[in-house]
TIMARPA-138649 format. One record per residue (C-alpha): residue number from 1; z, x, y. Coordinates in steps of 0.2 Angstrom, whole numbers. Each point is the difference from the previous one (the first is absolute). Layout:
KOLZA;NUM;Z;X;Y;
...
***
This chain:
KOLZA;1;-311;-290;-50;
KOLZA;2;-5;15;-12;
KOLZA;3;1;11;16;
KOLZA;4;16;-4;5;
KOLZA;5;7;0;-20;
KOLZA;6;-8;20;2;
KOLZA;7;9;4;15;
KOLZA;8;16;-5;-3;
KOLZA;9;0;8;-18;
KOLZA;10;-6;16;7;
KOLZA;11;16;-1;10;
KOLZA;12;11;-1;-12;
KOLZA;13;-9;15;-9;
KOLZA;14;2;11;17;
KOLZA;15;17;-5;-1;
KOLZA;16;3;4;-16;
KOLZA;17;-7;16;1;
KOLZA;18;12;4;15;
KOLZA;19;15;-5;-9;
KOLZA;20;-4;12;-15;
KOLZA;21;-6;14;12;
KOLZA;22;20;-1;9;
KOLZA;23;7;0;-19;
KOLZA;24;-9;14;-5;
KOLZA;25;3;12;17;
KOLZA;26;19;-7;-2;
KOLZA;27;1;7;-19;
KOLZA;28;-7;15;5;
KOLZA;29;11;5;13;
KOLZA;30;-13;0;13;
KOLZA;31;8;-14;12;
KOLZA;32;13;-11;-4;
KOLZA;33;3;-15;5;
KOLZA;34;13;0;15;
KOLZA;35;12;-15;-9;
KOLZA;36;-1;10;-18;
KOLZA;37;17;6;-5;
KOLZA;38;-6;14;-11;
KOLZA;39;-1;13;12;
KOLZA;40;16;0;7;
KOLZA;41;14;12;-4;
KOLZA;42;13;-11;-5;
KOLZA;43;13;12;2;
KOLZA;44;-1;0;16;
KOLZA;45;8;-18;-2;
KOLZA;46;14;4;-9;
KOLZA;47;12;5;9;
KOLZA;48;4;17;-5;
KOLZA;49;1;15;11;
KOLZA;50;-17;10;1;
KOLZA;51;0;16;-12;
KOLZA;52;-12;10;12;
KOLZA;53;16;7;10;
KOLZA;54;19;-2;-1;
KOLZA;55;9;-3;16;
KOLZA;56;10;16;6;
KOLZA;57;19;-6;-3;
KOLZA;58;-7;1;-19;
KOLZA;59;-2;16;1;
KOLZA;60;17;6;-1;
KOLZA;61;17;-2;-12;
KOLZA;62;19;-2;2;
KOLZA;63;0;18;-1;
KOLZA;64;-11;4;14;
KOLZA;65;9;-12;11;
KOLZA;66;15;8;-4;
KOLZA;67;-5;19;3;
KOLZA;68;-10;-6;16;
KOLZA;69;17;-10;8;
KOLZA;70;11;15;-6;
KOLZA;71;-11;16;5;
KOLZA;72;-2;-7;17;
KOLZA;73;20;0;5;
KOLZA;74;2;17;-9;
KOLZA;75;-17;8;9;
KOLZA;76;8;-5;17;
KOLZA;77;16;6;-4;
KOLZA;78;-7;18;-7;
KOLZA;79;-10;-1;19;
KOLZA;80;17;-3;10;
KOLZA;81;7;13;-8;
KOLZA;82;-12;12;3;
KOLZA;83;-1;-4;18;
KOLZA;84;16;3;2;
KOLZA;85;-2;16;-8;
KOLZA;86;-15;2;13;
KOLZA;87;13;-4;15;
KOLZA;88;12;13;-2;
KOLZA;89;3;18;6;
KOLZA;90;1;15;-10;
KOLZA;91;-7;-7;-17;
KOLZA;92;-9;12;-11;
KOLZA;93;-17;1;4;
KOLZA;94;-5;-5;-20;
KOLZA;95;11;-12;0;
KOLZA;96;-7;-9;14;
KOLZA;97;-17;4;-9;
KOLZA;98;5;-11;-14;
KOLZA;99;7;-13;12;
KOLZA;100;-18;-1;10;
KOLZA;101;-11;0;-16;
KOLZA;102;10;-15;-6;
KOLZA;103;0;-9;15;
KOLZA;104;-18;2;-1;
KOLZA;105;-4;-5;-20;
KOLZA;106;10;-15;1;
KOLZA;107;-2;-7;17;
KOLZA;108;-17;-7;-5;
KOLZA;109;3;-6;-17;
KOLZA;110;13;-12;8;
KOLZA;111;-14;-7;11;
KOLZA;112;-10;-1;-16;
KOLZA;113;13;-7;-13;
KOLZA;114;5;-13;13;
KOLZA;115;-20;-7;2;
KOLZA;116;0;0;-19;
KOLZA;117;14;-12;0;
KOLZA;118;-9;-11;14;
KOLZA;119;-16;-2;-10;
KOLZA;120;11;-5;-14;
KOLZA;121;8;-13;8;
KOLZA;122;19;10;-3;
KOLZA;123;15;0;8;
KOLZA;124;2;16;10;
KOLZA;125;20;1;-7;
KOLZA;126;6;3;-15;
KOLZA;127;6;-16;-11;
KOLZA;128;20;4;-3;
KOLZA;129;8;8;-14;
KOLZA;130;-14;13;2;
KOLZA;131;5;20;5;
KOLZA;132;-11;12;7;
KOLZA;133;9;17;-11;
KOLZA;134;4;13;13;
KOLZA;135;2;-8;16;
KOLZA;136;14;8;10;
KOLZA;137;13;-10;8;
KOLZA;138;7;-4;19;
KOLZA;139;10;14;-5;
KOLZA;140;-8;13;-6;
KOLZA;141;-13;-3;18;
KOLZA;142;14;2;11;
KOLZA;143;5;17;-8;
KOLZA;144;-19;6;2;
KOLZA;145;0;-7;18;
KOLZA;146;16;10;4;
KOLZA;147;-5;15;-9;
KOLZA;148;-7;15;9;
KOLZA;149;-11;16;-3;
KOLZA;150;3;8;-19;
KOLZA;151;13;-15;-3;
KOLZA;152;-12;-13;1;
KOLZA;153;-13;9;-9;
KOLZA;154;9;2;-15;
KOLZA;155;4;-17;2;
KOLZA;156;-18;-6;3;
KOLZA;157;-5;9;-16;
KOLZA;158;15;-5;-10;
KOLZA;159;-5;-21;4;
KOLZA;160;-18;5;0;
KOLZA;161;3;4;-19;
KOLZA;162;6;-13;-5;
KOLZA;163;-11;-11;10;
KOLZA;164;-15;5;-6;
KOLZA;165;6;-2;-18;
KOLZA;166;4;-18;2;
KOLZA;167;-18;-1;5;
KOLZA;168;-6;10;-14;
KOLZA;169;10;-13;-12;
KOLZA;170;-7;-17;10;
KOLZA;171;-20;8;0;
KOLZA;172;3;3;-19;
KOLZA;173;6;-18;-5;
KOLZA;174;-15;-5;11;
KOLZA;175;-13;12;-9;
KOLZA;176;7;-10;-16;
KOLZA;177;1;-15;5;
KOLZA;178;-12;-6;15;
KOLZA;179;-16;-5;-3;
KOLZA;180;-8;2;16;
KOLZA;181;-12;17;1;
KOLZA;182;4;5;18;
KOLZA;183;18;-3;-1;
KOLZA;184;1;10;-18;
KOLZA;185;-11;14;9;
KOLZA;186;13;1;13;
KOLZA;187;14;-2;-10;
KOLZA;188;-10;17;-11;
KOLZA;189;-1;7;16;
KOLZA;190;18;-1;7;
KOLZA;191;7;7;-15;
KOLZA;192;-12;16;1;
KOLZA;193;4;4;17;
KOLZA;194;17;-4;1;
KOLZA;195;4;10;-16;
KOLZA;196;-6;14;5;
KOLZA;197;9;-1;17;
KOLZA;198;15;-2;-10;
KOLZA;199;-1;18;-6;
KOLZA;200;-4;8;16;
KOLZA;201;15;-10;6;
KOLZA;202;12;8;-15;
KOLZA;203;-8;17;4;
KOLZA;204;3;-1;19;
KOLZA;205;16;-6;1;
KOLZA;206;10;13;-8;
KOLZA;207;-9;12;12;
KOLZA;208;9;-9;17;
***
């Protein structure tokens, strides 16, 4: 009986000792137990959005939107232009100059302003009310279609102008007011090049 007595009170000492041993690696950090709930991160449970990285359609205001559905129409219209300027005979060799190195500037950043409206999850047209400043009408491209040689150089240049300025005054609102960095950057961009082909326009077109 003693023997017995010894045993089974030795096994309740190993089991002790195990016990405490699984307390003390647990307050230490070492190995928790797998049911504890102090290791978790409990805001992962919340519901809140993570904070590591926001989604893309975030990363963008009204502004943006706006300049992106806008610049789009009015790029594609400065590229028909030009290549009707590229179409005819008898065009001053600078004047089609200007109209190829447009043609070439804004072609891609139409393809580049229409994926940014894509990853944000935009319309790809322009909410009404809205004006894109600059934007010739039906009637003004029929006169430049019809037009021929000098005539429609002058004309090109004369429409051109005041193209480009509506664009100028569209980039700037956007570098005021948008939020996203590629879209101010192009917005910067815009009004740097198509300033300065403003005043080789002015100058060139009282030479024709």
């Amino acid at each position: 009986m003693k023997t017995q007595k010894y045993l089974a009170l030795s096994a309740t000492a190993v089991a002790a000792a195990i016990a405490l041993g699984g307390c003390a690696s647990a307050s230490n950090g070492t190995s928790a137990p797998v049911n504890s709930m102090n290791g978790m991160d409990h805001g992962s449970m919340s519901g809140s959005a993570p904070t590591s990285s926001s989604p893309a359609a975030a990363d963008h205001n009204a502004a943006d939107t706006m300049f992106t559905q806008g610049m789009i129409p009015h790029h594609q219209q400065a590229v028909e232009m030009s290549d009707l300027m590229l179409g005819k005979n008898d065009v001053p060799a600078p004047v089609k100059d200007l109209a190829t190195k447009i043609k070439a500037a804004q072609g891609p950043e139409i393809a580049t302003m229409t994926g940014w409206l894509k990853t944000w999850n935009e319309s790809a047209t322009m909410a009404p009310g809205h004006t894109m400043e600059g934007m010739m009408g039906d009637d003004d491209l029929t006169r430049l279609k019809a037009a021929q040689g000098t005539e429609a150089a002058k004309l090109f240049l004369t429409q051109m102008i005041a193209h480009h300025q509506g664009a100028v005054t569209m980039a700037k609102s956007e570098i005021a007011d948008g939020t996203n960095a590629a879209a101010v950057a192009l917005a910067k961009s815009i009004v740097t090049a198509q300033e300065a082909e403003i005043k080789d326009m002015q100058t060139l077109l009282p030479t024709l």
